[in-house]
C-alpha positions as a printed Julia matrix, in Angstrom:
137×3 Matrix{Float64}:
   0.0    0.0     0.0
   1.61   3.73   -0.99
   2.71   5.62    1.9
  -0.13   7.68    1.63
  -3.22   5.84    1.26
  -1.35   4.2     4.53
  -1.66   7.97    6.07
  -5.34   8.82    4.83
  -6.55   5.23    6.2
  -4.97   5.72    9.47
  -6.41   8.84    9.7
  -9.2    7.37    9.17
  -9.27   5.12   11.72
  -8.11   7.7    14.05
 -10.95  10.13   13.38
 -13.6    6.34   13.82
 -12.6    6.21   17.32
 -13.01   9.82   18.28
 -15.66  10.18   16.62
 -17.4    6.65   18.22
 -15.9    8.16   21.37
 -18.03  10.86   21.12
 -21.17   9.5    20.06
 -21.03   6.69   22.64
 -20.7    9.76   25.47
 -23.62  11.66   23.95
 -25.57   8.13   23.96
 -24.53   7.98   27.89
 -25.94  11.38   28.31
 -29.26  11.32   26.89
 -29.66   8.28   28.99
 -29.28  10.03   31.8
 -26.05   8.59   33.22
 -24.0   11.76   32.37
 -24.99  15.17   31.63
 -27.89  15.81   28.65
 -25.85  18.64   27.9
 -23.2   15.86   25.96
 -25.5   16.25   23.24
 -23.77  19.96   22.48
 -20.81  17.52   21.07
 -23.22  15.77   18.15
 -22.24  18.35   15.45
 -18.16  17.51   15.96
 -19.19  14.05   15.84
 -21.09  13.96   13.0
 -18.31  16.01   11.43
 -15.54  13.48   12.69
 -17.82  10.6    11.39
 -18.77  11.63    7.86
 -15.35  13.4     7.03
 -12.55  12.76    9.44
 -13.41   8.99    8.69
 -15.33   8.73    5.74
 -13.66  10.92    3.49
 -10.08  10.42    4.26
 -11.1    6.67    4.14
 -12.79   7.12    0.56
  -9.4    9.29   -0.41
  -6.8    6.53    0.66
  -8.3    4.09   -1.17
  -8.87   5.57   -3.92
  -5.06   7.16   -3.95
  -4.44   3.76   -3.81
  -6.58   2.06   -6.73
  -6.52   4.17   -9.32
  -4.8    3.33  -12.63
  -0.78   4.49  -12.05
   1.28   6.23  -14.44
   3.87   3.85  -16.76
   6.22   6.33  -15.7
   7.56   8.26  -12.51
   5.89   9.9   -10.36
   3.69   6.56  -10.83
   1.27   8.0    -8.84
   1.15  11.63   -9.71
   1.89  15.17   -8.1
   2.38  14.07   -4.09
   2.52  17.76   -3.31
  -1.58  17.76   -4.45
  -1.99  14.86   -2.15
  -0.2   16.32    0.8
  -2.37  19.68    0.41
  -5.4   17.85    0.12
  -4.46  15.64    3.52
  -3.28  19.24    5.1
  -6.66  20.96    4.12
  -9.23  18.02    5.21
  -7.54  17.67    8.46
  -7.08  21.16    9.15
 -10.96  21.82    7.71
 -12.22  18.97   10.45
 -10.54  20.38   13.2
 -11.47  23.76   12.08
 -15.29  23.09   12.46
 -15.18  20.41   15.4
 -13.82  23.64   17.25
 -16.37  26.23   15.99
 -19.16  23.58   16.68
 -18.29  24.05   20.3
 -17.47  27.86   20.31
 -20.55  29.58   20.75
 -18.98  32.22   18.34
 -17.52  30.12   15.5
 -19.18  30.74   12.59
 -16.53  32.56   10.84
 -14.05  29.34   12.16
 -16.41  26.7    11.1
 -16.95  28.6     7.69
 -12.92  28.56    7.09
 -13.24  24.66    7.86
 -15.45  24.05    5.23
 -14.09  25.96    2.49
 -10.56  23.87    3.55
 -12.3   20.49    3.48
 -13.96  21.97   -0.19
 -10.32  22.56   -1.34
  -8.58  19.61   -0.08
 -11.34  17.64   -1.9
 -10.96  19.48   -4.91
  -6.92  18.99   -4.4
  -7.52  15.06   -4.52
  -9.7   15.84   -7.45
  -7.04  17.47   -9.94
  -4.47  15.05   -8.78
  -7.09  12.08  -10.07
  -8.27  13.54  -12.76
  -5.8   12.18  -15.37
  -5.77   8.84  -13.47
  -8.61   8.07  -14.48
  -9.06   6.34  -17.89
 -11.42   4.43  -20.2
 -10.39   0.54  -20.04
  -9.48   0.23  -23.21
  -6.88   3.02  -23.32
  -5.27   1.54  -20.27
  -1.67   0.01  -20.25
């Protein structure tokens, strides 16, 4: 597996178990064994959830399957990979903060036009990966 989809996966995984963390606590406290005010957390867990593990998951493997150049870089432009990794993560943490400011709009805004660009980073570095069948090597 590239070094890479390796990252994005683990990442991944990471972002599963905060994010189950965090739902299993807000669980706890709407059944009354800890505070009902857990339930201020469901926004950076939904957030963790669908794009701290979904999307870098999606990402990694797909880094990883598509059709590789007959030539180096075999994979494409790393740099666009690394900016797209730098921008998701940075985008997650971005609005998993302003979910719990009471003033971060602005912050959670920022977060999602970094997650838009990282995706759109992966996208241009796929782009000529991917191929009709029959013009494949």
């Amino acid at each position: 597996m590239p070094r890479w989809s390796t990252i994005f996966i683990r990442t991944s995984l990471l972002y599963l178990i905060l994010g189950s963390l965090t739902g299993g606590l807000i669980l706890v406290g709407k059944g009354g064994l800890l505070s009902p005010t857990l339930l201020q957390y469901l926004t950076a867990h939904v957030e963790m959830v669908l794009i701290g593990w979904v999307i870098h998951f999606v990402i990694g493997t797909a880094y990883w399957m598509l059709p590789r150049y007959s030539s180096e870089p075999v994979r494409g432009r790393i740099a666009l990979v690394a900016g797209c990794y730098l921008l998701l993560n940075l985008g997650v943490i971005g609005v998993v903060i302003a979910s719990l400011l009471p003033e971060g709009a602005l912050l959670g805004l920022g977060g999602r036009i970094a997650q838009f660009a990282g995706i759109g980073l992966f996208a241009i570095h796929a782009w000529p990966r991917i191929r009709p069948f029959s013009d494949a090597v």
